[in-house]
C-alpha positions as CSV (number, residue, x, y, z in Angstrom):
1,X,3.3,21.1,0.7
2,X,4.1,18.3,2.8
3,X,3.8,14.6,0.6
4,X,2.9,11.0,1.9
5,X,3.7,7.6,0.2
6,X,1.1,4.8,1.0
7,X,2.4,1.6,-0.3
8,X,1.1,-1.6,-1.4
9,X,0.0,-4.6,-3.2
10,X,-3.8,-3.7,-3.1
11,X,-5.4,-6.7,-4.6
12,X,-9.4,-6.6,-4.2
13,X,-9.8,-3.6,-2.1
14,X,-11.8,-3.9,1.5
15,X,-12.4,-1.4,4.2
16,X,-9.0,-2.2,5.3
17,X,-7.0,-0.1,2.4
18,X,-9.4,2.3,2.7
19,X,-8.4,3.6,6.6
20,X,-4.7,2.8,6.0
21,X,-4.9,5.3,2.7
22,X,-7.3,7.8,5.2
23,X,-4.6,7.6,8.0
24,X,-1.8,7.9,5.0
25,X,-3.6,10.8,4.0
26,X,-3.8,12.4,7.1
27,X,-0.1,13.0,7.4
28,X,0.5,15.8,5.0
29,X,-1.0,17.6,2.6
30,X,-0.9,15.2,-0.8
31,X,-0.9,11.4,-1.1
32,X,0.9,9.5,-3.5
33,X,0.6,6.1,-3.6
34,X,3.0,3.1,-5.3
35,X,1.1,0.0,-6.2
36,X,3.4,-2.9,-6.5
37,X,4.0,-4.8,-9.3
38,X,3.2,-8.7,-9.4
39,X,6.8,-9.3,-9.8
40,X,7.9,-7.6,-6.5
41,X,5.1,-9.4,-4.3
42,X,7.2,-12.1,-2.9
43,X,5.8,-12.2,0.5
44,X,2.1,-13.7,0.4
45,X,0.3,-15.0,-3.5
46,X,0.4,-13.5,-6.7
47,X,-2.5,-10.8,-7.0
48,X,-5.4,-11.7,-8.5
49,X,-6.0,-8.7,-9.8
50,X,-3.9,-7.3,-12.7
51,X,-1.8,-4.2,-11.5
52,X,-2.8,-1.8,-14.1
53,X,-6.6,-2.3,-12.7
54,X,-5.2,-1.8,-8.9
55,X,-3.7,1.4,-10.0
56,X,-6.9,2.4,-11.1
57,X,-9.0,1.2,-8.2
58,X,-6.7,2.7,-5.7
59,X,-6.5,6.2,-7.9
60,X,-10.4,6.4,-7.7
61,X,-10.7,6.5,-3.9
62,X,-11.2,9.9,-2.4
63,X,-8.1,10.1,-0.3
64,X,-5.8,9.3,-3.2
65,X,-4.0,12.1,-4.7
66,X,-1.4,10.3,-7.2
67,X,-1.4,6.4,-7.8
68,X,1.8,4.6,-9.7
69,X,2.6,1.2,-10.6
70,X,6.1,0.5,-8.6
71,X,9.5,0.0,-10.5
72,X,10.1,-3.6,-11.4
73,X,13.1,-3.6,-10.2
74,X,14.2,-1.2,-7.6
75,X,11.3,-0.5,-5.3
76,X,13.4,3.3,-4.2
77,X,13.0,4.7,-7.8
78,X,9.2,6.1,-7.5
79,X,10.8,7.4,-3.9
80,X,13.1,9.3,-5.8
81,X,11.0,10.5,-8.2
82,X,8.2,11.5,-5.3
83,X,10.8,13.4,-2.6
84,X,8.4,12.6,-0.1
85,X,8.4,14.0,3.5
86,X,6.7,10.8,5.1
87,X,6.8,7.4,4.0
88,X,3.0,5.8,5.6
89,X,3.4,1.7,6.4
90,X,0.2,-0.2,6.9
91,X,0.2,-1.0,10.3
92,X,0.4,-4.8,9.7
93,X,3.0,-4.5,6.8
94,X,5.9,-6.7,6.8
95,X,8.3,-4.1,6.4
96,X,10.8,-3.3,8.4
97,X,11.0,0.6,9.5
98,X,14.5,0.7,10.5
99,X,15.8,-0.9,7.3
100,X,13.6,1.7,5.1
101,X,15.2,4.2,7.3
102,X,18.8,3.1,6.5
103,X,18.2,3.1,3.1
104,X,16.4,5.8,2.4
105,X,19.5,7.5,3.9
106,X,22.0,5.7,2.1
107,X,20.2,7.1,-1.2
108,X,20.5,10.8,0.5
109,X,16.4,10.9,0.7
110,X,15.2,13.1,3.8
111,X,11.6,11.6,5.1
112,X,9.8,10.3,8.0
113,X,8.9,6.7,8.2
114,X,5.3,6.3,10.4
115,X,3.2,3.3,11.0
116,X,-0.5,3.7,9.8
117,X,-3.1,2.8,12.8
118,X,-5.3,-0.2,12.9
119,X,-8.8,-0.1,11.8
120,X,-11.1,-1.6,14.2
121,X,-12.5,-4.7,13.2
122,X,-16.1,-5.4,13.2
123,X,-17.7,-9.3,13.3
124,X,-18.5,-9.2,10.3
125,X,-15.8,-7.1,8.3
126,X,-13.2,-8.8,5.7
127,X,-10.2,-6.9,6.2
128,X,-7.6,-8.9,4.1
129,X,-7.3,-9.5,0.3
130,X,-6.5,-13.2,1.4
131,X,-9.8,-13.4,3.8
132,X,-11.9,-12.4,0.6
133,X,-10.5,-15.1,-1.9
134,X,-10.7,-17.7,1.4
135,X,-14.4,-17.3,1.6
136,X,-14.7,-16.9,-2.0
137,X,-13.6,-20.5,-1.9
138,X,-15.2,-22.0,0.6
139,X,-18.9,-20.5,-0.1
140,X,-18.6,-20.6,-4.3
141,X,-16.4,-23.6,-4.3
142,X,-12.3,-23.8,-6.2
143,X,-13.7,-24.9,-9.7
């Protein structure tokens, strides 16, 4: 049985989560899929959404197998706990694929690193968590 980790922050979910989870799924045979915790989001805002409720709304979609609120501190221990054979990035992730490679090795953890394909946008599609709250605000207003 051949396991995939998708990973990410998944804050008010859009077609966008939903092909990178597909293509994350398409990779092996089960998908497992670490949410991360408010605290480890360092790279763009604070989630709206509590994680606890991501967990859930990512756990309900068809191509998710297994769904996990990350470690709070090391973001390796669900890793270890999964043993996956592929490790899925979103295709417009910040992370780095060499430096997961490295340490994934340095922990003595045996999986493939793959980029996730990009959905095609359409004119009229929101495919960011920070395009939703953006026109949230400028069509209903910041108070």
């Amino acid at each position: 049985m051949r396991r995939v980790v998708a990973q990410g922050t998944f804050d008010l979910l859009h077609p966008g989560h939903v092909h990178y989870l597909q293509d994350a799924r398409s990779m092996g045979d089960t998908l497992h899929v670490i949410v991360a915790r408010q605290s480890n989001v360092t790279h763009k805002p604070d989630p709206v959404v509590p994680g606890p409720q991501r967990v859930e709304m990512v756990a309900a979609l068809d191509p998710v197998d297994h769904a996990r609120l990350g470690h709070p501190a090391d973001i390796f221990v669900p890793i270890e706990e999964i043993d996956p054979d592929v490790i899925a990035l979103g295709y417009d992730q910040h992370h780095d694929a060499e430096a997961i490679e490295s340490q994934l090795a340095e922990r003595g953890i045996d999986c493939e690193v793959r980029r996730a394909s990009a959905r095609e946008r359409s004119a009229e599609e929101l495919l960011s968590s920070g395009e939703i709250v953006e026109k949230i605000l400028a069509e209903r207003g910041e108070g």
